[in-house]
Each structure stands twice: as C-alpha cells, then as structure tokens.
VOGU-3710 file (C-alpha; in Angstrom, 3 decimals, decimal comma):
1> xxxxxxxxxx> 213,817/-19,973/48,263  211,814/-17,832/50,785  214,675/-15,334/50,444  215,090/-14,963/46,386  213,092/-11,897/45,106  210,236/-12,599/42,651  211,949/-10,740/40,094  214,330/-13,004/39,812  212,232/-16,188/39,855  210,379/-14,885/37,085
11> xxxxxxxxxx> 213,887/-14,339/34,874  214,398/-18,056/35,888  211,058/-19,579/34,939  210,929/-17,596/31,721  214,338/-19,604/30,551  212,345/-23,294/31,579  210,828/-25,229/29,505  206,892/-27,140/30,160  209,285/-29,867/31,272  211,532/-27,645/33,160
21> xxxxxxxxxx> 209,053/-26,320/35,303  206,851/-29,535/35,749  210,108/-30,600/37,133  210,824/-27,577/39,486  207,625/-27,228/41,018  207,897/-31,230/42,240  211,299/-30,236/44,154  210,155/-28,273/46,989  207,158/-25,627/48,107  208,824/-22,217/47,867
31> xxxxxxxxxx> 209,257/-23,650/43,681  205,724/-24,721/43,781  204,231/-21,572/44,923  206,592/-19,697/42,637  205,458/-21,341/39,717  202,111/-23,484/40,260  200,504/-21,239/42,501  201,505/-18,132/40,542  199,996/-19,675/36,721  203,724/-19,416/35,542
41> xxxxxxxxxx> 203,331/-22,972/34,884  201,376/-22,809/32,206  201,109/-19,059/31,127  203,687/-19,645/28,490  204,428/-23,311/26,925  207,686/-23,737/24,941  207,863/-26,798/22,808  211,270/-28,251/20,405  210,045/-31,554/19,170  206,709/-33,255/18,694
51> xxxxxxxxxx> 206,953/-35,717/21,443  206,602/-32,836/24,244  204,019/-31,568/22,141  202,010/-34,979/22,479  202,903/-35,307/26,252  201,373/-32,062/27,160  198,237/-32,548/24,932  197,261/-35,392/27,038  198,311/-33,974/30,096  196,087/-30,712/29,154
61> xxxxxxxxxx> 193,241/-33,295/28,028  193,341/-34,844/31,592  192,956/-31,691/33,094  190,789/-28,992/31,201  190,306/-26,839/34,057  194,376/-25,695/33,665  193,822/-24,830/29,930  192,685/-21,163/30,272  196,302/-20,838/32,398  197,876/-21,354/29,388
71> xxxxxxxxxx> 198,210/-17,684/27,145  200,927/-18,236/24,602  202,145/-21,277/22,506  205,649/-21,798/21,019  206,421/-24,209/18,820  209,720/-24,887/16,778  208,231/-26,974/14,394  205,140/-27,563/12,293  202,049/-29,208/14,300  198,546/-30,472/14,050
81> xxxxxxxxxx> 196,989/-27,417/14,160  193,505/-28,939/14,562  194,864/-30,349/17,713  196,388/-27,071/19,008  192,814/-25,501/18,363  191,140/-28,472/20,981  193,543/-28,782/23,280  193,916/-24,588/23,837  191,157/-22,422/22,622  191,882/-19,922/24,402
91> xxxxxxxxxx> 195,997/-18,460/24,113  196,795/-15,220/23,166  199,909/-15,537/21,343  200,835/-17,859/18,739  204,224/-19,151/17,300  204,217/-21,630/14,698  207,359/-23,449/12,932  210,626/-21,956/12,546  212,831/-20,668/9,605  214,116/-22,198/7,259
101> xxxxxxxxxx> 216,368/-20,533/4,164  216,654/-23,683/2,343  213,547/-25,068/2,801  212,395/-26,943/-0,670  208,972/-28,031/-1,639  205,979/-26,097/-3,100  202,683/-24,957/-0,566  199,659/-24,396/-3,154  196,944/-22,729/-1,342  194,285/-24,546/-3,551
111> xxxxxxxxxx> 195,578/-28,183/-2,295  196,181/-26,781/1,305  194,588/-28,344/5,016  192,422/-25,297/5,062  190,368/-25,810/2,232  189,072/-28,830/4,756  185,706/-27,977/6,441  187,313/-30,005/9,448  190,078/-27,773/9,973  188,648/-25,082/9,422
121> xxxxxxxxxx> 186,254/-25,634/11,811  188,836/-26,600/14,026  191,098/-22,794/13,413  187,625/-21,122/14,376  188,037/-22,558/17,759  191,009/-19,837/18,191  188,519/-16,899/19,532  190,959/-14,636/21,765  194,327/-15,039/19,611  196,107/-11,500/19,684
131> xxxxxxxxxx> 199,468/-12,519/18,086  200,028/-15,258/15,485  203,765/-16,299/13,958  203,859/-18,337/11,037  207,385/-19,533/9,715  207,175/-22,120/6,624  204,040/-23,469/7,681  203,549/-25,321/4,109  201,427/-28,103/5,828  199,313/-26,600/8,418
141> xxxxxxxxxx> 198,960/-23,402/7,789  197,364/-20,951/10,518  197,138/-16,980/9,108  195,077/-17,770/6,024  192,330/-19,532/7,665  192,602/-17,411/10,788  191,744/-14,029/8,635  189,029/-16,082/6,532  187,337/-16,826/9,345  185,995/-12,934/10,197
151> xxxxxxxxxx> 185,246/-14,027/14,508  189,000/-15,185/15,049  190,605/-12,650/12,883  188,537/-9,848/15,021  190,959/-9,716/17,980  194,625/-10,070/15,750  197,033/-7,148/16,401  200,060/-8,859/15,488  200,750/-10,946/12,049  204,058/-12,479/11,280
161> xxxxxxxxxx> 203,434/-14,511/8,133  206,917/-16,053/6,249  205,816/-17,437/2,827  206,945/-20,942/1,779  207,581/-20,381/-2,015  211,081/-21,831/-1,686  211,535/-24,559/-4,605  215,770/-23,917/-5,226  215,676/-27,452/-7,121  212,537/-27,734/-9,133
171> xxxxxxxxxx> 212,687/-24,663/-11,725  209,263/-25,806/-13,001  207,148/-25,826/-9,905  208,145/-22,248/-9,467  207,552/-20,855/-12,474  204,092/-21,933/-12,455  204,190/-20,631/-8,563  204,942/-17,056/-10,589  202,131/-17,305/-12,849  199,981/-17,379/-10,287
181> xxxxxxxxxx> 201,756/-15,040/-7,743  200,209/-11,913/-7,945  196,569/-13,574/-8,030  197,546/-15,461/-4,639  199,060/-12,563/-3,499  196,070/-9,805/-3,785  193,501/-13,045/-2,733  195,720/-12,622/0,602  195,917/-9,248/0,605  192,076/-8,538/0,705
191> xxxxxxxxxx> 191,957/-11,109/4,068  193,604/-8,155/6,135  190,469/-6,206/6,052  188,981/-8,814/8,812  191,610/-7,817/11,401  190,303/-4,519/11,337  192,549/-4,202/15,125  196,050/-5,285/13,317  198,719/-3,010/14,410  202,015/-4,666/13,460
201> xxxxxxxxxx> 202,479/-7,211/10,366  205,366/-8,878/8,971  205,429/-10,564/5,404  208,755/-12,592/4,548  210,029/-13,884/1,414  207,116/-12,417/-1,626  206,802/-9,623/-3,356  204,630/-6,964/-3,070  203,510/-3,897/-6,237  203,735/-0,479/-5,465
211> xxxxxxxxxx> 199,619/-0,615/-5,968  199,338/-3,630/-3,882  201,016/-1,029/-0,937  198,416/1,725/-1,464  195,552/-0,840/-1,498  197,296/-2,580/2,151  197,436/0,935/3,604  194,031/2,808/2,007  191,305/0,125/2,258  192,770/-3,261/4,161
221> xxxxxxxxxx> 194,725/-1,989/6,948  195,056/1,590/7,133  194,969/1,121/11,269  198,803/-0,455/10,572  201,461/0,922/12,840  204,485/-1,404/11,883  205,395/-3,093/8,751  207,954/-5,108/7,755  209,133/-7,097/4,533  211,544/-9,053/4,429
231> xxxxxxxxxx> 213,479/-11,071/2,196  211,575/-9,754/-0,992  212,218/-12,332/-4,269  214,340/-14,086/-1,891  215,272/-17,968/-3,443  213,780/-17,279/-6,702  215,869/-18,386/-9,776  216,642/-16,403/-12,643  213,565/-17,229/-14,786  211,041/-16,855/-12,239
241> xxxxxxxxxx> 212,286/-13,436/-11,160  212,419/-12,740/-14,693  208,343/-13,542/-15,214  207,930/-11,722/-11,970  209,721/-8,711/-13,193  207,742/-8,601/-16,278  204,678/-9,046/-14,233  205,273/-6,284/-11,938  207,170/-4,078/-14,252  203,996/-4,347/-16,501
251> xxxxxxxxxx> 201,895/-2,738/-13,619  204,506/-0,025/-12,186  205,930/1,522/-15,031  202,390/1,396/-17,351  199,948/4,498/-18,022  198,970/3,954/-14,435  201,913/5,195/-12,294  201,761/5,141/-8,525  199,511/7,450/-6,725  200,306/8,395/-2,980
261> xxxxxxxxxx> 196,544/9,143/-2,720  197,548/10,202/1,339  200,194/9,493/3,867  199,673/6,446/5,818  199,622/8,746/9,233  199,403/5,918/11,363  203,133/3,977/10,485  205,346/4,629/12,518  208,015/2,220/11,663  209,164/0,589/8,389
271> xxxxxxxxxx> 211,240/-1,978/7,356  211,655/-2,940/3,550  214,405/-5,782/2,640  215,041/-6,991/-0,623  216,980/-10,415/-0,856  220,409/-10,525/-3,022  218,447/-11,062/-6,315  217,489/-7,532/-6,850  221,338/-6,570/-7,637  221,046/-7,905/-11,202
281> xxxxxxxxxx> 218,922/-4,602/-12,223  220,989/-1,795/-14,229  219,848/1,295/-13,136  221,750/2,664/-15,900  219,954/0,858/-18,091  216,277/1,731/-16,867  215,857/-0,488/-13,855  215,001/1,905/-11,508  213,067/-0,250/-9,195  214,522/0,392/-6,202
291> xxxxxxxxxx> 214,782/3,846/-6,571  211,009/3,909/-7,624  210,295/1,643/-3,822  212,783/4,677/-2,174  210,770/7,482/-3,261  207,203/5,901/-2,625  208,742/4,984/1,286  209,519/8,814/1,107  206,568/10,217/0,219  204,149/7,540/2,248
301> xxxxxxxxxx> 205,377/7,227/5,549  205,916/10,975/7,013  205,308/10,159/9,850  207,682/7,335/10,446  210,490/7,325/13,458  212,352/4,097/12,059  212,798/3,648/8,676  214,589/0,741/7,026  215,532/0,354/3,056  217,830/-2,657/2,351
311> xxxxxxxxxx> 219,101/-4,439/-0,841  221,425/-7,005/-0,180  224,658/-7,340/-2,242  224,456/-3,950/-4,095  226,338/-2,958/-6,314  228,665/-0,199/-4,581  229,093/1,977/-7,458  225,666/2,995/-7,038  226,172/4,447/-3,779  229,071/5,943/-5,001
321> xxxxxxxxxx> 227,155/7,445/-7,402  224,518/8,887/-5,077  222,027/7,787/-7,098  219,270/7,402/-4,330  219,889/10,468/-2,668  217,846/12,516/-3,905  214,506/11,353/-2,504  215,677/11,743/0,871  216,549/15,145/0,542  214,937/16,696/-1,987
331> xxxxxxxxxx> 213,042/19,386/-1,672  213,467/18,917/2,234  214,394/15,772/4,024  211,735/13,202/4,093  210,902/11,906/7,479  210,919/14,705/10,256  210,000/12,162/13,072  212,521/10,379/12,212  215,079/8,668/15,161  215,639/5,535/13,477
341> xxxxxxxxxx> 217,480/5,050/10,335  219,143/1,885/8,156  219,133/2,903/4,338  221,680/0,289/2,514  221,726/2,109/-0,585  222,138/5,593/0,080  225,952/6,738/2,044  225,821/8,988/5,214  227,106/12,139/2,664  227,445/15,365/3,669
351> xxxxxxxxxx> 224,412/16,316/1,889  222,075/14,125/3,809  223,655/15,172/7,346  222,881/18,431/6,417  219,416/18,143/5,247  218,445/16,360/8,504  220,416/19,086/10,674  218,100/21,644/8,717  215,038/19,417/9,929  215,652/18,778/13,443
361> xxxxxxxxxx> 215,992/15,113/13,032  217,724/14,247/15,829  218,556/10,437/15,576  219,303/7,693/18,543  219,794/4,750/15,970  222,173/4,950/13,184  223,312/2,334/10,793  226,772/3,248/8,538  227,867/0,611/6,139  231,864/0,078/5,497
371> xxxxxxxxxx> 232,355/-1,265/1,877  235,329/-1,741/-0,318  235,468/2,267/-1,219  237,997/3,192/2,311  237,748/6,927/0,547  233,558/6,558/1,203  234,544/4,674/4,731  236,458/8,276/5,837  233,859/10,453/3,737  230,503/9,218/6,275
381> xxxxxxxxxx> 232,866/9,375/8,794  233,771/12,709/8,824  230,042/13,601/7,817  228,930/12,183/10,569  231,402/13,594/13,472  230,390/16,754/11,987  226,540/17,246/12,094  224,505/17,134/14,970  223,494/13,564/14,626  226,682/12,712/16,787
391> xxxxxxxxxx> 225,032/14,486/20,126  221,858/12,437/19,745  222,935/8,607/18,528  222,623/6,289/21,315  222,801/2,971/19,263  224,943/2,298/16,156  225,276/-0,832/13,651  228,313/-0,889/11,442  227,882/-3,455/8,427  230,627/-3,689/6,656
401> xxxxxxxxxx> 232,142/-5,636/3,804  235,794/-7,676/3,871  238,550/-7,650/7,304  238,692/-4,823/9,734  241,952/-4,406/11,845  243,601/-1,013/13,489  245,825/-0,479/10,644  243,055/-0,118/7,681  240,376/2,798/7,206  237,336/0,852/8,554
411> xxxxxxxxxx> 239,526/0,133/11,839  240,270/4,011/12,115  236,947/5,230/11,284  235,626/2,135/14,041  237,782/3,763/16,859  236,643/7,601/15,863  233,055/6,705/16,039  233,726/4,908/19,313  234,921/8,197/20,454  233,772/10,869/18,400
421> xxxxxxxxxx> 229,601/9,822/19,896  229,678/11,083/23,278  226,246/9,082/24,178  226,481/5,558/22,439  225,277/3,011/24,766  225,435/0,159/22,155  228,032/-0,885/19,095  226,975/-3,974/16,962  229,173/-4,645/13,738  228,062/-7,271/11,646
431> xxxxxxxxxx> 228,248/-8,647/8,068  226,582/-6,395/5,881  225,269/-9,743/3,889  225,606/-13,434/4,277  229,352/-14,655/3,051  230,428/-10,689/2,589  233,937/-11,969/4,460  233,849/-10,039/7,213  236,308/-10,265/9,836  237,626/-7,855/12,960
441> xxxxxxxxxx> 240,451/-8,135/15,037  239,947/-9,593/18,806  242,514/-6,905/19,859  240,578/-3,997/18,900  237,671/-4,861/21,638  239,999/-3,411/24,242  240,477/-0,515/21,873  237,055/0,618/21,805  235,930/0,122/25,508  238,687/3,028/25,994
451> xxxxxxxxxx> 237,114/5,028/23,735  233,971/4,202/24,523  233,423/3,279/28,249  230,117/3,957/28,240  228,820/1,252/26,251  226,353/-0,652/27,858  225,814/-3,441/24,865  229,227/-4,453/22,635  228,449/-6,941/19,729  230,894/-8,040/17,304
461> xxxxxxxxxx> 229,563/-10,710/14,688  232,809/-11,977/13,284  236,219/-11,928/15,541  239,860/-13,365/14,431  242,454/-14,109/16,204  245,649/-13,059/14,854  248,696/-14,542/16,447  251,254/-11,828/16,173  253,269/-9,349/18,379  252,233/-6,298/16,717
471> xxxxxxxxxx> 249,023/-6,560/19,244  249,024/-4,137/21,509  247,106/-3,303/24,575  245,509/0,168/25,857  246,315/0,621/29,800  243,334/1,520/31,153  245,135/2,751/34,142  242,317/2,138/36,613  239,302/2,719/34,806  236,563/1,107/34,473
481> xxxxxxxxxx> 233,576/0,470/31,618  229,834/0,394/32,185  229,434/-2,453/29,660  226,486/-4,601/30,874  226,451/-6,917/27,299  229,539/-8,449/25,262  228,942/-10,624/22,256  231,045/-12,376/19,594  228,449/-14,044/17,079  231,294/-16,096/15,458
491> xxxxxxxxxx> 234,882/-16,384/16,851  237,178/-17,956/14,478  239,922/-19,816/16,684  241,212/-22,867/15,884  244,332/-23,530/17,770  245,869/-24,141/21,298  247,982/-21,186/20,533  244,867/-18,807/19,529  242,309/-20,008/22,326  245,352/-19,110/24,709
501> xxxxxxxxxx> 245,711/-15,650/22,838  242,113/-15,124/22,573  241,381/-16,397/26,839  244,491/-13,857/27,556  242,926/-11,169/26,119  239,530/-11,088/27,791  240,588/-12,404/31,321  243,529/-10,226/31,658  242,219/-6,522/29,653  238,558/-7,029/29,003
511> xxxxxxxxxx> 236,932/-8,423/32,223  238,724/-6,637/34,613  237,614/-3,673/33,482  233,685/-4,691/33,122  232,386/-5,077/36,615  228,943/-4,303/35,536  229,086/-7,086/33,244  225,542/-9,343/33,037  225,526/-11,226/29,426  228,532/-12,732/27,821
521> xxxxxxxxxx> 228,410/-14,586/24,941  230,935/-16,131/22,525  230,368/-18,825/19,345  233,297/-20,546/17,956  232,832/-20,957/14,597  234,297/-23,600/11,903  237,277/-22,563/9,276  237,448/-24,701/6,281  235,978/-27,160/5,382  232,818/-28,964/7,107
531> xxxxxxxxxx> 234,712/-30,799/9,634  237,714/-28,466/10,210  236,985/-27,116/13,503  235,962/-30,217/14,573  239,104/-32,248/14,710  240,926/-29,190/16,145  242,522/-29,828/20,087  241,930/-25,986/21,674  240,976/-24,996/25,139  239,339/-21,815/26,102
541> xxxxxxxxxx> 239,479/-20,177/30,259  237,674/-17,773/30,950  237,690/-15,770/34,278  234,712/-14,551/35,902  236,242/-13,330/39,086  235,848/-9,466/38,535  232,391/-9,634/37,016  229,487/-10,011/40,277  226,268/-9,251/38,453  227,234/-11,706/35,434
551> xxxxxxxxxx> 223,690/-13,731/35,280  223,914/-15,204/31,585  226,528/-16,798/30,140  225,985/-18,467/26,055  228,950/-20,289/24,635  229,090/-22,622/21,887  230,638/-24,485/19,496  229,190/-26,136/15,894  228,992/-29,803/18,021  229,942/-31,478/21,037
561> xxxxxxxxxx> 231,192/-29,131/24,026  233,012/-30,054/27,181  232,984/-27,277/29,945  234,758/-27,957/33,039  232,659/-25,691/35,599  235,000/-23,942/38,817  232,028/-22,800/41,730  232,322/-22,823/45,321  235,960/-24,316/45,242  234,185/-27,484/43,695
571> xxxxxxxxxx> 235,506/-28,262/40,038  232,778/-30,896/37,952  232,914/-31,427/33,790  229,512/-31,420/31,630  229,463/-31,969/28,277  226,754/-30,562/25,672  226,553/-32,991/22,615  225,201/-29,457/20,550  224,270/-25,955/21,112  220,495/-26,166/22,772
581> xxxxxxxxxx> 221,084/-29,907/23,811  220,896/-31,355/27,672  223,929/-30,970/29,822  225,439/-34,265/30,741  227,895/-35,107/33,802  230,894/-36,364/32,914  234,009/-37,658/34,987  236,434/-35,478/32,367  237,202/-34,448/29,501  238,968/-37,004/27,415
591> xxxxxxxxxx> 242,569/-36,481/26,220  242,910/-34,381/23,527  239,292/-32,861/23,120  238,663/-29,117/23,196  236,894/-27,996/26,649  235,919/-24,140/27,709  237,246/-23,940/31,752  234,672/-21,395/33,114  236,059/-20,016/37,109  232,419/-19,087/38,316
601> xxxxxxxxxx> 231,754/-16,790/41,551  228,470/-17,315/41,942  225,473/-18,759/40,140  224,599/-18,003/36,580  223,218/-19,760/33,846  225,584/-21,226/30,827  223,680/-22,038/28,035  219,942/-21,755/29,684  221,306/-24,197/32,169  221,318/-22,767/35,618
611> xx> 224,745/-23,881/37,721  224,825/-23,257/41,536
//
C-alpha cells in the first residue's frame, strides 16, 4: 500500500460502495488512511437497495459528527426523503431513483407527500444542495418542494427532473393527466425563478409550448447555460397526444405566433428529443411542428456550441425531401459557435457543408445517420469528405438503421469515414432508435483500426457474428493502434462455433495490436425468444497478454456468468448470478454451462470487482 500512488487509490475507492469501503478501511492502515483519514469514506455514498440505505442511517445517527463528510447521495431507488433530509442536511449533490421506460401508475401533484407540512419541513432541511436528480420519483418527490421552498432552491445549479406521467395501461387516468398538463406544467415552470443560480436543467418525458420556452429563458431562468429535453410525449397513447396536440396546436399556430423577443446569449448547449410519437404528423398535410421547434432552436440559441434536434422513428422521406433544411441555412447558417452537432431530421447535404464552410464552423463532434436510402448513405458521405468539417471532427456517432457489413453502402461509407477524418479520436455506431435492427459485422472492427489507428475510444452497439469464410483479415504488418477504449454494447453470439469465431478474432487481430488498451467491454445479448440465450452452451477466451495498462474490464451476459480468472499462474472460477451482482467462488464451472476464460497479466477490475 505505501507504494500505490494516490491517484490510483482514488480510481479504486470511487468504484466501492459505503459497504465496500467500510470493509477496506478495517483490512489494514495504509487502506485506512487512504480512505478514513482522507473523508473518502463518506464524501460520496452509493446505495442499490433500501436495506443499505437503513444500515447507514443508523450508523450516521450514531455518529453525527461524520455527517458533514458526507457531500453527495446516490440512490437507485425511491427513499424516505424526510429521512434523507435528517440524517444529511448538508450534501451537495443529489441522485434520486432511477429510470424506468415502463413505469405505470399516475403521480398527481395535488395528492403528492409535499403538500404535507411535515415533509416539507423536512426538504427545507436541504440548505447547501447544488445538484439534485430526480428519476420517477412519483412517491417522494424532491425538485418541486426543493424550488417552493425559496432558502434551499437558492444554491441549485444543476436540475435533472424526469416526469412520471407514464400510465401505458389506464387510457383514462391519462387523459385526465392531459387536461390538466399544461396548468401543471406552467405551475412548475414559474418555480425556476427561485434558483436564480441554475446553470444546467434537464426535463424528461413532458412537453413543453414554444411560449412556455420564451417565458423559461426571458423571466425564469435566463442565467441557463444547458438544457436538455428529452423524451418529449414519450408513452402517451393516441388520444392523449391527440388532446395534447389540440392543446398546444391551439396556442402555437393562433393569432399569437412565437416571438424570439432576444437570443438566450447565455446557452451554450442544447439538446431537444422528441419520443417516437411525433412521427404520426404529416407535414404535407400542415403538421409542421417540428419544423416550427427547428426554426425557433435556430433563431434562439446563437450562441450555442452543441446543438441537438432529434425525432425518433422519422419518417425518411422527409429527409429526403430536405424539408428542414432550410432553417439551418437560410439566409446564413445558424449557429456560428457551433462545434457540436446531432440534427436527426436534416441529412449532412452538400448545401449545409457548404453553408458552415462559409461560416467558419469548424466542428469536433459530428453525428451522420445511415437509413434505408444507401444513395443518401454515399450522398453525406461524399459531402462530408469534401468540406472542411473533415480537418476539424475529432468525435463521430453513426446511427444507423438495419445490418451493416463490408459488402453494403453503410459498410463502405463506415471504412471511408474511418479514413477519410485524419483526427478522429472516437467512433461510436449505435441504433438510431430502439428495435431499428441494427446489426454490424465483428470482422469489420479490424477493418477500421487500419484505417483509423488513431482512435482512442471504439464503440460498436450491436455486433454479429457471422460464421463464414468470406471473412477476411487486414495484416497490420507491425503496426500498432492508439486505442485506449473498445466497446460492444450488445454482441449477438450464441454458439460454441461463434464464441470461438468471435474469441479468435480479438485475441489473435484486435489485441495485439492495442497495447495502449485501458477499458474493454463486451455484453452478450439474447436472440429469440426470452430464454434463448440462456439455454445456449458457448465459451468465450479472451487474451490479455499484449494489453499492460488494461485497468477495466465489463463483461456480461442477460443472467448467471461463470468466469474462470488466469493471474499469476493461479487459475480460480467465480460466478456472477447477474450483471451488478456479488462475485461468488466456485470450485468450476459445471458441465455444459457457458463461462468467459479471462488470461490476466496483472490486476484489473472485471465487473467493478477488483482481481489481484
């Protein structure tokens, strides 16, 4: 211990749980100076299930002189928030609950804990918080009473606030939840004005006028640096978004259009995400709502550097049509700060490369999207490699739409980006929306290290396996890649035959050739139906002996893992009953299970779980 530097103690403690470290600092005294003696102990307390939650209450109540240690809270679940308010007046940084996309039930602020002059009372006690997070917090909810109350909202900088209005089952619960919406919404709205210090806020899963946005920026928070929204109408059914829509359409398109009464100077970064329901509006036929949200992001935020515009699911003849172009570029391009862009619903044409040539724009974060059009695929391509943008990008995210292997456009157009940006440090291709069917070839990783071997960061969300000959190889022929992160978020290999294919590949091509390696991370996901993947017999080796600075290794399967660990010429099996569960010794794997065999050089930790 006396000889480990302190920077790495503190990456160890900040992967420990209360438990953890309560645990680590009884072992010996170069752990209990690292930790106890430092306030690491207690600075940050990380909490999955209530009965922790209870243990270190009374623990904390036993010793109130260690309470002002303790700075930020994270819970995973919804708590007594009374109780939280006692036990640690005085944290910093708040996380409370966690999402949940199907969560049903129906939070009406009239019948909710806050309207208690108990807890209320109690949320006051919260003086110094800075940051608060609120996922789903339907039964104890913290922003609302936190803004009411003018002396704890005073020191807020940071608001992350996911409504619960998710009812998929009870169709009459929600409609009266629309009625009401945009009164609940503008009472909430008019809160912000107490946090006259907030710099960042995030609102997930409600929707939001155009007139509501001038009001947030012009008179409740026009100190706001960062805004997101995210998941707008997500969950509602048909009717409700139909009362909504006539709601909202009522205000936007009646004899009181939007006014940008002044750029909101102070934004610097913007992220706008409507959920999947938005694609049932025509713009043919009138609908122009997203094209009216495009053009008031345009003309309200200037001054932005990262700028965001999502609708999931929509319809690509739109973007075929260029039908949201035209804000961006007309009369001049819209953001000239810009080095941050992700607009779903407008193609990287010609015309747009051009117009932000003209400006200077000069971007390091780029996101293309690959949809069924290949023609539109080549067409962004080729505009891209062609402007300036290509000398600047550092970081690019490719969303695309159905399979992507070397023989199709997508796969072409992959491997020309890869080489055609001379300064990309990071590639992440994902899905561009939830069950969109994406899928990439394993055997194209190799492919784009060689063209890119500068990449620090490689992500790749969905990876097949094919088992066929026509694979082939590059030959590196010596050199090496600077690649410091590799990620598949969902590997789908179910087989002896493709686990062999799929261990082959990275042990004998990609590793080798990654010395700088530090992260590596790999999920094997399910094909099929529920149990599928389950009752499949496949073993996965991976090789770590050409990668010294690998620290952090995360794989995992849907449910019960066996990993048979190779360090120091010792060999010992653990299983892990699911991903984020304890580790457990075992004497083997039994006969016929599936098992990862990691060959370790030195110690890292696999799945938060530190082996040496």
């Amino acid at each position: 211990m006396a000889h480990v530097p302190n920077e790495i103690l503190a990456e160890i403690v900040s992967h420990l749980t209360f438990s953890d470290k309560l645990t680590a600092v009884q072992t010996c005294q170069g752990w209990y100076q690292a930790i106890g003696l430092s306030g690491k102990l207690y600075e940050t307390l990380t909490f999955y299930d209530r009965e922790d939650m209870k243990k270190a209450i009374r623990f904390f109540k036993r010793r109130p002189h260690l309470r002002d240690c303790v700075l930020a809270l994270d819970l995973s679940f919804n708590y007594d928030a009374t109780e939280i308010a006692k036990t640690f007046p005085n944290i910093k940084r708040l996380r409370w609950g966690i999402e949940n996309d199907m969560a049903s039930g129906y939070a009406d602020p009239d019948d909710s804990p806050d309207r208690q002059p108990t807890y209320r009372r109690a949320i006051e006690q919260f003086k110094q918080l800075e940051t608060v997070v609120e996922k789903n917090g339907e039964f104890y909810p913290v922003v609302v009473p936190l803004l009411r109350c003018g002396r704890t909202a005073q020191n807020l900088t940071s608001i992350t606030f996911h409504f619960f209005n998710d009812s998929p089952t009870n169709q009459q619960t929600q409609m009266v939840y629309a009625l009401t919406y945009r009164e609940k919404v503008k009472t909430m709205l008019l809160l912000f004005r107490f946090a006259p210090r907030l710099r960042f806020l995030e609102l997930s899963k409600l929707y939001l006028t155009l007139h509501d946005m001038e009001d947030l920026h012009d008179q409740y928070a026009p100190q706001l640096q960062e805004l997101v929204l995210k998941n707008m109408l997500y969950l509602f059914t048909d009717m409700t978004l139909i009362e909504l829509m006539r709601q909202t359409f009522k205000v936007e398109h009646g004899p009181q259009p939007v006014v940008v009464t002044r750029p909101a100077a102070t934004i610097r970064n913007v992220y706008i995400d409507f959920s999947h329901n938005i694609d049932r509006y025509d713009v043919s036929k009138g609908d122009d709502k997203p094209l009216l949200w495009l053009e008031y992001v345009c003309r309200k935020y200037v001054n932005a550097s990262s700028v965001a515009f999502g609708i999931a699911a929509i319809d690509e003849t739109f973007v075929q049509r260029n039908i949201f172009q035209s804000p961006l570029v007309t009369p001049t391009f819209a953001w000239t700060q810009l080095r941050c862009l992700d607009v779903a619903i407008c193609g990287l044409t010609e015309p747009l490369m051009t117009a932000m040539d003209a400006a200077g724009i000069r971007l390091e974060t780029l996101s293309i999207y690959f949809r069924s059009q290949s023609t539109a695929t080549l067409q962004q391509t080729t505009a891209l490699l062609q402007s300036r943008q290509r000398e600047s990008i550092t970081e690019l995210f490719i969303k695309a739409r159905g399979n992507i292997e070397p023989s199709t456009d997508e796969g072409q157009a992959m491997y020309a980006l890869a080489e055609g940006i001379p300064r990309l440090k990071h590639l992440d291709v994902t899905q561009e929306f939830t069950f969109s069917g994406l899928q990439i070839e394993h055997g194209m990783v190799p492919h784009l290290l060689l063209r890119a071997p500068q990449l620090e960061g490689l992500f790749i969300e969905k990876v097949s396996v094919a088992m066929s000959d026509a694979v082939r190889y590059p030959d590196f022929a010596g050199r090496t890649c600077r690649l410091k992160q590799l990620g598949f978020g969902n590997v789908y290999c179910r087989t002896r035959g493709q686990g062999e294919v799929l261990s082959k590949t990275l042990n004998d091509v990609v590793l080798p050739v990654c010395p700088a390696l530090e992260k590596f991370d790999l999920y094997v996901g399910r094909i099929g139906g529920p149990f599928d993947q389950i009752k499949t017999e496949m073993v996965l080796r991976f090789d770590f002996v050409h990668n010294p600075r690998l620290s952090d290794v995360e794989i995992n399967y849907y449910d019960d893992t066996y990993f048979c660990i190779h360090l120091h010429g010792q060999t010992h099996w653990w299983l892990q009953d699911c991903p984020g569960a304890p580790f457990e010794k075992v004497k083997k794997c039994p006969e016929g299970k599936r098992y990862v065999s990691l060959g370790l050089q030195h110690s890292v930790f696999l799945n938060d779980k530190l082996f040496s």
